[in-house]
Structures are given as structure tokens and as C-alpha cells.
Steps between C-alpha positions, in 0.01 A plus 500: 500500500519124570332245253188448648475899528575520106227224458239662691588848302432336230142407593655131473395378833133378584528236787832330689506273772764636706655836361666596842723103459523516107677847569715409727592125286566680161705811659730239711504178190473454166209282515341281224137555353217370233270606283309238276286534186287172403547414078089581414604643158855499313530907603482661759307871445587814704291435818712220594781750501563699829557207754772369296630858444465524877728201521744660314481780692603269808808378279614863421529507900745208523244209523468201270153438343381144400277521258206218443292404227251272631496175246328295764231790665458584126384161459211534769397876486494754761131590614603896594277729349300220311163462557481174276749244455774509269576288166747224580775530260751215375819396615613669177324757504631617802904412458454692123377809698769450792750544249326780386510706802813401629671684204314760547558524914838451397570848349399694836746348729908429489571176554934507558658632825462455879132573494391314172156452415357100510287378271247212624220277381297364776415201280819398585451402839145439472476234222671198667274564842183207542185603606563283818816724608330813415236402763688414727802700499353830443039441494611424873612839554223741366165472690180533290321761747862684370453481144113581519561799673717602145308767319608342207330201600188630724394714193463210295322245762144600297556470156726206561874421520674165421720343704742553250502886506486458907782339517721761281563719848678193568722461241604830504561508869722181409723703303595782753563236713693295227719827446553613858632129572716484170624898425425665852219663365338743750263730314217420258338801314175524266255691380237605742270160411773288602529597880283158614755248289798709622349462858451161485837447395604707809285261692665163358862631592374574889408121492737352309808738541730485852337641779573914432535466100369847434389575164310803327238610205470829390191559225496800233141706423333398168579767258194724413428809244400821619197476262403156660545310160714202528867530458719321244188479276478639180236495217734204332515287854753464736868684465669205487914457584503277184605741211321228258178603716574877540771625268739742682334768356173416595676436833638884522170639347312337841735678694535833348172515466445490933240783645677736638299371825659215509851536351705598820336193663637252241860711493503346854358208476659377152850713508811455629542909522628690795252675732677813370452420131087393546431804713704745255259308282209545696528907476523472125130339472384781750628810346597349133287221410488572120861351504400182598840443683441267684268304324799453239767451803226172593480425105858459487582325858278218432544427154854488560437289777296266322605498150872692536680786332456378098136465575435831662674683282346310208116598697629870508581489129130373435391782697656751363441422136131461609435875646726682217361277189846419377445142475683413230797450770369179643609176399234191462557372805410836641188555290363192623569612842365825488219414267386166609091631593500793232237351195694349233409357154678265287591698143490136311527588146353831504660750274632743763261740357492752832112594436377147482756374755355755726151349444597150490620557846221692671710733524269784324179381460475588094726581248346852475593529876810358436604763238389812746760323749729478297461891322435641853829312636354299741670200360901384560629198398843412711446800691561731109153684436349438172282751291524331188147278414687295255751407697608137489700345785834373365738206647676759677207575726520116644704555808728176490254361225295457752270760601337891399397690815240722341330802734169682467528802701703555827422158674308259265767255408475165294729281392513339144688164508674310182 
């Protein structure tokens, strides 16, 4: 199976320009592509994932990615999928979130050896251009019938777009022109909204390109939940890659946590796993589901991805501790992880009285309630049960001075912080 077979397999593919030419260029060269992310926030979240995972997928085959964070297109917004216009950001805005990113987009690809990822900013060849050579040089290409004939741009001709936002096609046609010139770039891909700028970018090479410069785009589907919700949401927001954002843990939870529905689509989408490995895989969610094997093979592949080894074993730790009670394991760093939306209450002063503590705390609603809880062992503190009403939580109970995990039957957690 060739790569565009593997992509297509993978339910990777949703429009290319040319397959029967791409085929034949990336089974007889090693070719150069792109894939470009503009800087709107300092993250990026997990839908912006699979066409740079696709890219990689392209390097694993011999080819060498370039990899673009748009400073400059940041700068102006891009109109796809927008039915208003966007929030101009600053100039530092935008380099504080390219930095962002690029770390980020660094940890997916390998950057030493023949086919070595590159790195790019289009800022960089954008900045020093005047509006006089922009019109000129490149306006001169791009017809307007062309660019109104852009989805992108046709859906917005009622409520209104600025010349600003019209222009952004543009500017990112500029850069797969920039690249093809510069690193022999030949193939743009994108998520499914991008096919008009990739297009356009197609069209600027034809006219600015050598007579026969042949270049190619290649789009990926948007990714969608069985159950129609919208994926990479949760009830917290976005997953982002930023651990600061989403902790590992939170990370791994998103992922073990996939519908069986769903799961063998992202093992495809998201994984770097053998046909052999998802399909073995794929027979464990039909006649074993209850195992949940390869929701935690998914767990595992991206948070190691994202957030390496330490990290993912650090998330399974969390886990773990979580669904037996033994808590008491977990360092501070961990507790925050793991517990960073349970309810919490400060202790202060208080005496460490376990009744009152309980009601101080909301965590039984009285202190007569609070004393059946505790009698009828529905109370642990560290993951120890405690029967005794006049119990009175000692230093020792401060995991690293710092925090009491206390649990009111088998899932009602709360955390008491010093």
C-alpha cells in the first residue's frame, strides 16, 4: 500500500487536485510539502492536529515537511468558516503566540537527517514587501471574478467583508508560491476549509512559475463525532496542546474517554499505528469493548506524542490512583493535575476537626450528616476510610503540606488545600 493508499485508509483524504500526478511525483522523488497554522491564540488545541500529523506522515515516507506559522496572515485573519470578521491582533500578540506554537509543532516532526523538517514564519518574507509591490507583483496576477467565486469569500459578500480579510487568499497564495520558488515546494495540504487559499496558491504558481511548474493540494475532512457533538470540546473548553491549558492528564482523560463510535476513527486519524495494530484493535471494541483497548492504546499514543513518556506515565499514575482510591501515592504536582475541577476549600485555621471540616466544605450538608458518613464509612481521607466521629486530621494527612484529598462515597471527591 502506497502513501496516498495509507492516507485514504485512513479516512485522511477529502479533495486533491491531481491524485493520478501526485502518485506518480511522490513514488519516483522525495518531494517537499507545507502545512501552515496562523498564531490566533498562543496554543494550538486538538483540531488543528491531523494535517500536521498528515505531514508527518509524508516525512515518515522519505519527504521533508516545511512547516509554517503564519506571523504575517496571522496579522490579517483568514475569513474560512467566519461569518463575521475577526479581531485584529498586535504585532506582539501574534510573534508571542508564534513562539508558542512553533514549540509545540516542533515535538511532532524530526528536524536532523536527509529529510529534515523546516521551520518557517511567513512574516519573514512578508514584512519588508510595500503595498505598491504587492500590487503589482502579485494583485496583477489574481483576477477579482477569481477570488469572488471563493466560497470563502462569496459566503460573506452579504453580511460584509473588508478588504482586509479579502485579500488574506492572497497572502496565503504568496507563500506557496514563496516556498515552491525558495525550497521546491510542490504540495500544500489543509484542512477541508482551506481548499480555496490552497487553490489560489496553485493558481499564482501557473502564472508566476515557468511554463509547466506543476504543483499540488491535497485537503483532509473536518473531524466529526459519531454523536454529532463537536470534537475536541469538552465541558472545560478546548483540549488544548498547552499542558498549562490542559494538563496531560486532562489531555489522556479526553482521549480515553472516546465513544467507542468514534475511537477507531481517531486511532487512524491521530496514530502512527500499523493497519495491523488499529484493526487488531478494531475487533477488540466489537467483541470486547469493556476493555477499552483501544481507547487506552489512543490515550497513550497521543499523550506521548504531545506531552512524552514522563507525562504519560505521570497521566496513567493519576488514573490509576483515581479508580482504586489509593491516592495517597500522588505527589502535589499530581493532585493538582488530577484534581484541578474537583470542589476544593481552603482549611485556613480550622481545627482539622473531620465533622466540621466536612461541613465547612459542603462536603455533608450538616454535622449530623456528616457523622452518619463518617459511622456508615462513606468517608476516606487520603484514600484510608474513617469511622471515627472525633477524628481530627493530623499533619500527616497534608500530602506534601499541601493538600487532604477527602472522599464521600465512591466518586464524590474534594480537595482541602493548606
Amino acid at each position: 500500500m502506497d502513501l496516498l493508499q495509507d492516507l485514504a485508509w485512513r479516512g485522511l483524504i477529502y479533495q486533491q487536485t491531481d491524485e493520478e500526478s501526485l502518485r506518480e511525483l511522490i513514488s519516483s522523488e522525495k518531494i517537499s510539502l507545507y502545512c501552515g497554522t496562523d498564531p490566533s491564540a498562543d496554543s494550538l488545541h486538538i483540531g488543528h492536529l491531523v494535517p500536521f500529523l498528515t505531514l508527518r506522515r509524508f516525512q515518515q515516507h522519505g519527504h521533508r515537511p516545511i512547516v509554517l506559522v503564519g506571523g504575517s496572515t496571522g496579522l490579517i485573519g483568514d475569513p474560512s468558516g467566519k461569518s463575521e470578521e475577526r479581531k485584529l491582533q498586535s504585532l506582539e500578540a501574534i510573534e508571542k503566540n508564534s513562539e508558542g506554537i512553533q514549540n509545540q509543532l516542533a515535538a511532532i516532526f524530526e528536524f536532523d537527517g536527509e529529510n529534515g523538517a523546516i521551520m518557517v514564519n511567513n512574516y519573514d518574507w512578508t514584512k519588508s514587501m510595500d503595498v505598491i509591490s504587492f500590487l503589482r507583483d502579485i494583485g496583477k496576477h489574481i483576477g477579482v471574478n477569481y477570488l469572488l467565486a471563493k466560497d470563502t469569500i462569496a459566503s460573506r459578500l452579504e453580511s460584509g467583508i473588508s478588504f482586509t480579510e479579502f485579500t488574506y487568499t492572497i497572502l496565503q497564495a504568496m507563500d506557496f508560491n514563496h516556498l515552491y520558488e525558495n525550497h521546491n515546494c510542490k504540495l500544500q495540504i489543509g484542512g477541508s476549509d482551506q481548499w480555496g487559499n490552497i487553490t489560489s496558491g496553485l493558481e499564482l504558481i501557473r502564472k508566476m512559475q515557468p511554463e509547466g511548474s506543476k504543483a499540488f493540494g491535497l485537503t483532509i475532512p473536518l473531524v466529526t463525532k459519531a454523536d454529532g457533538t463537536k470534537f475536541g470540546k469538552t465541558e472545560g473548553g478546548a483540549v488544548w496542546l498547552d499542558a498549562k491549558k490542559t494538563t496531560p492528564y486532562e489531555f489522556y482523560q479526553f482521549w480515553i474517554n472516546a465513544a467507542d463510535a468514534d475511537v477507531v476513527k481517531y486511532l487512524k486519524y491521530f496514530t502512527f499505528l500499523s493497519h495491523e495494530e488499529i484493526e487488531a484493535l478494531e475487533k477488540s471494541v466489537q467483541e470486547e469493548p469493556h476493555l477499552r483497548l483501544a481507547q487506552k492504546a489512543l490515550a497513550e499514543e497521543m499523550t506521548r506524542l504531545i506531552h512524552g513518556e514522563d507525562s504519560l506515565q505521570q497521566a496513567i499514575k493519576i488514573t490509576e490512583a483515581l479508580f482504586s482510591g489509593d491516592v495517597r501515592s500522588l505527589s502535589a504536582s499530581e493532585i493538582e493535575q488530577g484534581f484541578k475541577d474537583v470542589p476544593s476549600f481552603n482549611a485556613g485555621d480550622t481545627d482539622g476537626n473531620l465533622v466540621d471540616l466536612l461541613v465547612a466544605a459542603k462536603i455533608s450538608p450538616s454535622k449530623r450528616q456528616a457523622r452518619e458518613d463518617i459511622t456508615n464509612g462513606a468517608i476516606t481521607v487520603n484514600g484510608e476510610r474513617i469511622t471515627d466521629t472525633s477524628y481530627v486530621l493530623q499533619a500527616t494527612d497534608r500530602i506534601e503540606g499541601q493538600f487532604t484529598i477527602i472522599r464521600r462515597g465512591k466518586k464524590k471527591y474534594s480537595l482541602i488545600k493548606y
